[in-house]
DRENLO-988407 format. One line per 8 residues: for each residue y, x, z of N, C-alpha, C. Coordinates in Angstrom, 1 decimal, always signed. Layout:
Y X Z Y X Z Y X Z | ...;
REM end
This chain:
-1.2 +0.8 +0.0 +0.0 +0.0 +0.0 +1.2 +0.9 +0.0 | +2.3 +0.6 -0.9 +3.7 +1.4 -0.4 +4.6 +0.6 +0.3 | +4.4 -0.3 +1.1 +5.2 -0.3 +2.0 +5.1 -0.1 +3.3 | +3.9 +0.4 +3.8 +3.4 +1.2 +4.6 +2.1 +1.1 +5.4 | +1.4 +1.8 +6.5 +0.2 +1.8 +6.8 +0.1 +1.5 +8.2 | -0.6 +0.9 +8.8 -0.4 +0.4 +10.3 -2.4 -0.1 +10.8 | -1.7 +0.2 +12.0 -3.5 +0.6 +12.5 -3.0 -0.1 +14.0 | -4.1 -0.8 +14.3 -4.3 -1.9 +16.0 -5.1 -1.1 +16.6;
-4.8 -0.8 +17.9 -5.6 +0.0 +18.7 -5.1 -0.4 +20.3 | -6.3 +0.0 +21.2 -6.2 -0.5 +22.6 -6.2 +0.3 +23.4 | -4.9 +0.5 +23.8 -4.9 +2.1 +25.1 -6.1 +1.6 +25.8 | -6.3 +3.1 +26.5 -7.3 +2.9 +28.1 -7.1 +2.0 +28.7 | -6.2 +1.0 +29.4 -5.8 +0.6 +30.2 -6.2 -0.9 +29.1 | -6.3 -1.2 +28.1 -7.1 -2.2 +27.5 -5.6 -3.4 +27.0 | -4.3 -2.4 +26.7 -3.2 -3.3 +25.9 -3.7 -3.1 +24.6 | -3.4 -4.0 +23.6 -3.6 -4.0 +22.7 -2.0 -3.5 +21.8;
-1.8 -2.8 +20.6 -0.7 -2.6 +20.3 -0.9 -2.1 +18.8 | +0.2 -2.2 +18.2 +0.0 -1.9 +16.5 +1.1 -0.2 +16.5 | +0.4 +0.5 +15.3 +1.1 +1.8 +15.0 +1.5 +1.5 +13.5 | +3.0 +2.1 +13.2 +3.7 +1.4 +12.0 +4.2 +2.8 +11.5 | +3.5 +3.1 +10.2 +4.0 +4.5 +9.3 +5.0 +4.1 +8.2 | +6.2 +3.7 +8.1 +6.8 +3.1 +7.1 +7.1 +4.0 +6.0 | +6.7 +3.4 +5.0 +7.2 +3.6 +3.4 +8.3 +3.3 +3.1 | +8.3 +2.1 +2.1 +9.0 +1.3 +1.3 +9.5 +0.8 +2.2;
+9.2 -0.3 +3.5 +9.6 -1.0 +4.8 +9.5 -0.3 +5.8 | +10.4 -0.2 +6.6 +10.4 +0.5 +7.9 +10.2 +0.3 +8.9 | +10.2 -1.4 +8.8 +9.4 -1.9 +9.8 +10.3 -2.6 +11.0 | +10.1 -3.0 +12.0 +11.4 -3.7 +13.1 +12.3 -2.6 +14.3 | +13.1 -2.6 +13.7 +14.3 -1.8 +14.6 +14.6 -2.2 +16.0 | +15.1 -1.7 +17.1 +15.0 -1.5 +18.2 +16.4 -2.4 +18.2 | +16.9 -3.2 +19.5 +18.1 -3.5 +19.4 +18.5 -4.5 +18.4 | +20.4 -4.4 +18.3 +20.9 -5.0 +17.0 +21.9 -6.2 +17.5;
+21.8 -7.5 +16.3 +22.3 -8.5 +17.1 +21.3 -9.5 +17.4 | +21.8 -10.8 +18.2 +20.7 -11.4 +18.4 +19.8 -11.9 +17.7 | +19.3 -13.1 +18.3 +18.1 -13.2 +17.5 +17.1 -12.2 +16.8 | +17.2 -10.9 +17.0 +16.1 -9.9 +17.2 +15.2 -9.7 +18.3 | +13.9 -9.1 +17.8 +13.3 -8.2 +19.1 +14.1 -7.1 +19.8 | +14.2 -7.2 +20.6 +15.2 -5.7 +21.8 +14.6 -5.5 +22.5 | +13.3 -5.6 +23.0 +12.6 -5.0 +23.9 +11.1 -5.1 +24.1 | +10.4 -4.1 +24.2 +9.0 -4.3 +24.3 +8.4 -4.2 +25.4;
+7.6 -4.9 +26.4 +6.8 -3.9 +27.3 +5.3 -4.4 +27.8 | +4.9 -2.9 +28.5 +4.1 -3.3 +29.0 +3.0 -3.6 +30.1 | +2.2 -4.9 +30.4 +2.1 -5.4 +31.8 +0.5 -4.7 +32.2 | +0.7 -3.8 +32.9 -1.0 -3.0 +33.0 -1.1 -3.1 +34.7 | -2.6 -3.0 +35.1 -2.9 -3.0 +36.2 -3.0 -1.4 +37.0 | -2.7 -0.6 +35.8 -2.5 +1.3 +36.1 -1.5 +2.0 +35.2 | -0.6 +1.8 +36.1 +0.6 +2.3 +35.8 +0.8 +3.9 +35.6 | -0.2 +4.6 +36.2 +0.4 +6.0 +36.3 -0.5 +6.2 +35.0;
-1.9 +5.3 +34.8 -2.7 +6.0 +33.7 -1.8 +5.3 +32.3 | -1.2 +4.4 +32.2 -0.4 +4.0 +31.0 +0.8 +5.4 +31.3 | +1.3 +5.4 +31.7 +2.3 +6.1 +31.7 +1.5 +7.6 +31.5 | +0.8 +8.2 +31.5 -0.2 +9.2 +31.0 -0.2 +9.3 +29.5 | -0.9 +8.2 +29.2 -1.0 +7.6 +28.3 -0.1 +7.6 +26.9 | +1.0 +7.3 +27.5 +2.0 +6.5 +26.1 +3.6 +8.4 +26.2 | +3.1 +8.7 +27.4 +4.2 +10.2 +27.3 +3.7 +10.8 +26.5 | +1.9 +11.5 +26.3 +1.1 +11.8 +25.6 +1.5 +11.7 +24.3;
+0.9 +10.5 +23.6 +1.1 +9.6 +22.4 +2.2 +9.8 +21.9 | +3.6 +9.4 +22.6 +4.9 +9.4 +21.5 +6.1 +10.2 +22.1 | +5.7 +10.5 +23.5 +6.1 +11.8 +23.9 +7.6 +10.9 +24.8 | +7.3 +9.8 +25.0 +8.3 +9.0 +25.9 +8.5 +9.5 +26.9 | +9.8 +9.2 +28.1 +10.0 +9.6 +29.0 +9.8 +8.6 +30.0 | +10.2 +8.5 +31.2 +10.1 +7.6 +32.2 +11.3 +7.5 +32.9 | +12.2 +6.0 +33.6 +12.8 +5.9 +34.5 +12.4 +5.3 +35.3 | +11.7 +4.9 +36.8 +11.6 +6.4 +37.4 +10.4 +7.4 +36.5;
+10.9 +8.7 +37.7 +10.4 +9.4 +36.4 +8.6 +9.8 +37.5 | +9.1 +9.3 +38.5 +7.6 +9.4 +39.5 +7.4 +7.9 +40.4 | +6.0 +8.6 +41.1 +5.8 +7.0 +42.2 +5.3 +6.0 +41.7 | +5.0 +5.8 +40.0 +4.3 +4.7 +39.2 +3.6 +4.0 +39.8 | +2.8 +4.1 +40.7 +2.4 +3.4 +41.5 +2.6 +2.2 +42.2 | +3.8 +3.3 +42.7 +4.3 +2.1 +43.7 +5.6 +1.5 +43.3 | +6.2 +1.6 +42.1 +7.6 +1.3 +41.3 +7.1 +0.2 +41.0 | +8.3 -1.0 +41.1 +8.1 -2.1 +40.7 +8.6 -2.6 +39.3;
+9.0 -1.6 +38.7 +9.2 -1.7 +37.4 +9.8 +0.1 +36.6 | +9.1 +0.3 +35.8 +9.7 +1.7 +35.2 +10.0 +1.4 +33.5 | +11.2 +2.0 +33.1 +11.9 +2.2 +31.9 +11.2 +3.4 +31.1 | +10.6 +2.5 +29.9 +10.4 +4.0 +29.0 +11.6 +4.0 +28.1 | +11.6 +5.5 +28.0 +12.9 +6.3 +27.2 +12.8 +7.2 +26.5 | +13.3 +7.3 +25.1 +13.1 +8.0 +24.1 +14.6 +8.0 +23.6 | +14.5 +9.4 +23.8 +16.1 +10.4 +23.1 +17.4 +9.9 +24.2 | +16.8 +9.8 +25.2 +17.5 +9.7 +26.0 +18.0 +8.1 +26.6;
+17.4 +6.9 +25.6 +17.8 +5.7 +25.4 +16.4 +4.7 +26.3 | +17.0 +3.9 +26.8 +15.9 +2.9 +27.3 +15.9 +1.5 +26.2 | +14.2 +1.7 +26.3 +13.9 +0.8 +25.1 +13.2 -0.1 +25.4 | +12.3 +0.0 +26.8 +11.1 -1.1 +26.8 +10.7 -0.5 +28.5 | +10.0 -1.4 +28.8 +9.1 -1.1 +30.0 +7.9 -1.3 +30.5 | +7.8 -0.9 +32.1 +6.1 -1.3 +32.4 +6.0 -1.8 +33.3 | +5.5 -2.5 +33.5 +5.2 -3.5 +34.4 +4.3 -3.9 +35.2 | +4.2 -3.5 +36.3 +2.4 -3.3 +36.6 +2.2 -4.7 +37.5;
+1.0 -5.1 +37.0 +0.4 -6.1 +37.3 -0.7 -5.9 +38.7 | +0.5 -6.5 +39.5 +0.0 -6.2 +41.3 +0.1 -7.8 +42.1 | -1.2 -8.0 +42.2 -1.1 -9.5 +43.2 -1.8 -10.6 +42.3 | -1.9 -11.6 +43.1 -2.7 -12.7 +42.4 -2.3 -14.0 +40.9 | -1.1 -13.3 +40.9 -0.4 -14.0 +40.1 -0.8 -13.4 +38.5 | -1.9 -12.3 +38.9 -2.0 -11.6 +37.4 -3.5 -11.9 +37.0 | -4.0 -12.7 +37.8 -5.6 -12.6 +37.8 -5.6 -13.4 +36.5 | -6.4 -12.7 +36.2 -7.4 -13.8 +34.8 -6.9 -13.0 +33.4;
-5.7 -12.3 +34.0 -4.9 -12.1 +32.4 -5.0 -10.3 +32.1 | -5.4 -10.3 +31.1 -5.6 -9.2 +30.5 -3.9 -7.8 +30.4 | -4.7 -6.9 +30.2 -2.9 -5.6 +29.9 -2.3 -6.1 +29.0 | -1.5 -6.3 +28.5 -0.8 -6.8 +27.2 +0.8 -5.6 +26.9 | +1.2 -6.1 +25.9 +2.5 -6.0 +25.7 +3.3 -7.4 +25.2 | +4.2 -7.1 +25.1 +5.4 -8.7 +25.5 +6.7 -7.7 +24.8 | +7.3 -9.0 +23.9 +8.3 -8.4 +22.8 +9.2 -9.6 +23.5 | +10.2 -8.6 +23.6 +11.5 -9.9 +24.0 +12.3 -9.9 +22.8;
+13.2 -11.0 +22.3 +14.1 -11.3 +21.0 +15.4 -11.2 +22.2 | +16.4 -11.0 +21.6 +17.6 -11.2 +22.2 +18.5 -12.5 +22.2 | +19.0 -13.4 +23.0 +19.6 -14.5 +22.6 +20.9 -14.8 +23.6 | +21.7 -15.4 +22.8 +23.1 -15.4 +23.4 +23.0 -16.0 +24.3 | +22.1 -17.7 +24.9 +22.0 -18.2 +25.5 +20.6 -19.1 +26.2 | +20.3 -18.0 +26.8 +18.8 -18.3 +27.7 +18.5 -19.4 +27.8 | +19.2 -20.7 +28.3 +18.5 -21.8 +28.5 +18.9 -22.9 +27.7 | +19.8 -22.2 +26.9 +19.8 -23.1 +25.6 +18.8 -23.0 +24.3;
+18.0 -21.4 +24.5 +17.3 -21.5 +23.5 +15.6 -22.0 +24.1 | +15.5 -21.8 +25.2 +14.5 -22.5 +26.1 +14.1 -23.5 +25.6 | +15.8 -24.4 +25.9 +15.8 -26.3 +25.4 +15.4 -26.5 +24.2 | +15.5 -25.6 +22.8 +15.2 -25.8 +21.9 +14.1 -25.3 +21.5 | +13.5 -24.7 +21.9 +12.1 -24.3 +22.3 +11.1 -25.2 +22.2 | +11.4 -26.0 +23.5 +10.6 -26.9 +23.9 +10.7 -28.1 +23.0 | +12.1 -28.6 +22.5 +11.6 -29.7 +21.4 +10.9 -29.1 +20.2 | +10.9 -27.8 +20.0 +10.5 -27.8 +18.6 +8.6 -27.4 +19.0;
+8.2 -27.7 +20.0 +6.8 -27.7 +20.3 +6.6 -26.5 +21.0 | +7.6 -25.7 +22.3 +7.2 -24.7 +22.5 +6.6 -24.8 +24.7 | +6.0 -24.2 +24.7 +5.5 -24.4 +26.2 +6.3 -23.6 +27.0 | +7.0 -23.8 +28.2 +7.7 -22.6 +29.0 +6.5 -21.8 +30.1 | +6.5 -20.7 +29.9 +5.5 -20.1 +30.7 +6.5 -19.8 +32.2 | +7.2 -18.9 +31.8 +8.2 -18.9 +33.0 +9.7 -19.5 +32.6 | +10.4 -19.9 +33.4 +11.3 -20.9 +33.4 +12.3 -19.8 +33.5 | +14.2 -19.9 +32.3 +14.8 -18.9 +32.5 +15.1 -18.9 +34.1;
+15.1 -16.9 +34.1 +15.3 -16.5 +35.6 +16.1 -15.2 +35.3 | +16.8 -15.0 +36.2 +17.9 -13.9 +36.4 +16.9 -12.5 +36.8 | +17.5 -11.6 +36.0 +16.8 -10.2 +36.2 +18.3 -9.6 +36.7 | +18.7 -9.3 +37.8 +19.7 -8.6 +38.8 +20.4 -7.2 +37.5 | +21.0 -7.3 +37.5 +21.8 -5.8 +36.0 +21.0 -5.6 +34.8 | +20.3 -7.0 +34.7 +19.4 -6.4 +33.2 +19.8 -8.2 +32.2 | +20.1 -9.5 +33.3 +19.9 -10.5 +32.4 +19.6 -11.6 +32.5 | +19.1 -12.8 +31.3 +18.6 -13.8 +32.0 +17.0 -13.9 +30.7;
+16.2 -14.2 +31.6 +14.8 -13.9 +30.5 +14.0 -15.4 +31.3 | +13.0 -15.9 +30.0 +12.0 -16.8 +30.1 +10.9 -16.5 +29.1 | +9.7 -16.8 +29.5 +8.2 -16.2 +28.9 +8.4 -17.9 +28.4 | +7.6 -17.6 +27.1 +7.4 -19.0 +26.1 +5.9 -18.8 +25.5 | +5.6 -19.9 +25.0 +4.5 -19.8 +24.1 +4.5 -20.6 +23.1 | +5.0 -20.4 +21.7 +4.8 -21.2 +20.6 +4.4 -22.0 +20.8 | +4.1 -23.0 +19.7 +3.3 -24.5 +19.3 +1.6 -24.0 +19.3 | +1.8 -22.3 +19.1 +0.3 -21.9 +18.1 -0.9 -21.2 +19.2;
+0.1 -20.9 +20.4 -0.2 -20.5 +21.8 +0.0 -18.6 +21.9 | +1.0 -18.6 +20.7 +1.6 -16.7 +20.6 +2.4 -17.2 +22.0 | +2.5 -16.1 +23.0 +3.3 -15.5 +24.2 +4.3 -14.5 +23.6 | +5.6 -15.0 +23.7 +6.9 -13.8 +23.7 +8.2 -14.2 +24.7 | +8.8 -13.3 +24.5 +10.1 -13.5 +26.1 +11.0 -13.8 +24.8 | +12.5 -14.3 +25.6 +14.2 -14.2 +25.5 +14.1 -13.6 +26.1 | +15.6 -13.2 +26.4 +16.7 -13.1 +27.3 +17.6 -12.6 +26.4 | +18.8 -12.7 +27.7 +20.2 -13.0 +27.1 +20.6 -11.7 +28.2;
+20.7 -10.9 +27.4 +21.0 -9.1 +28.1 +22.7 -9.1 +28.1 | +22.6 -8.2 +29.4 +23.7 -8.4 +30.0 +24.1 -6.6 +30.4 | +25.5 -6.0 +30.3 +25.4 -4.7 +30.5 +25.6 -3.7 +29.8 | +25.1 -2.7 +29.8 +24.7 -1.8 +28.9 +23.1 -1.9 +28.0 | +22.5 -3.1 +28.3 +21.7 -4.0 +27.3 +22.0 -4.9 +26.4 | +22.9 -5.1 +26.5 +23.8 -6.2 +25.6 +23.5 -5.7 +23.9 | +22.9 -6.5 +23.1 +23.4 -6.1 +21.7 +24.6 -6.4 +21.3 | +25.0 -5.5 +19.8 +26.4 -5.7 +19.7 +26.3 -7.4 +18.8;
+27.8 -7.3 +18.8 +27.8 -9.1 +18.4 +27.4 -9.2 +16.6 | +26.9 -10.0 +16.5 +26.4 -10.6 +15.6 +27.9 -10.8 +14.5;
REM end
């Protein structure tokens, strides 16, 4: 194909994730204006072996940059920029559900696009909720039962305006 080559593969830790070689297409850009993807991350039950893992692989950094463990949330960063995170899945609220990754789109207005979510056939997994210097985010599930986040980033996450 020339517009490029892409391979599905399952870290250790058992997320599933796609690798994108672009050609012709380059594939989805980080950031932007809304209504994009702006952020990826991801939800594992071993945080220090994902974070092993994915530094390895694409040679990412960490905020924090120790204690994975016991951090309740760490920033991966590449060229000095935060792009995505990880999320470790501690407590009962995770049982049943597999490591994943989770792509958030960017949206001007969290519980407005919620509202229209839900008429147009979409399920709320979590209801919008405030992330303290990062935003306002809600987990959804299509009509078709695909899982993806909003939020409406606030900060030095903010995309630029549309």
């Amino acid at each position: 194909m020339d517009v490029g080559r892409m391979a599905v593969v399952q870290d250790p830790q058992g997320a599933v994730f796609s690798l994108w070689q672009g050609k012709l297409h380059y594939g989805a850009t980080h950031g932007g204006p809304y209504n994009n993807f702006c952020w990826a991350e991801v939800a594992t039950p071993d945080p220090a072996g994902a974070v092993a893992f994915y530094t390895k692989l694409f040679g990412w950094t960490t905020k924090p940059d120790s204690g994975f463990d016991k951090a309740e949330y760490v920033e991966w960063m590449n060229g000095g920029r935060p792009f995505g995170g990880l999320l470790p899945m501690r407590g009962d609220m995770w049982k049943g559900i597999p490591p994943h990754w989770m792509v958030y789109a960017s949206v001007a207005d969290c519980d407005e696009r919620v509202d229209k979510a839900k008429k147009l056939g979409a399920t709320v997994r979590v209801p919008p909720t405030d992330i303290p210097n990062a935003g306002r985010f809600s987990v959804l599930a299509d009509p078709q039962g695909a899982v993806f986040s909003i939020i409406r980033l606030t900060g030095m996450y903010q995309p630029a305006a549309a």
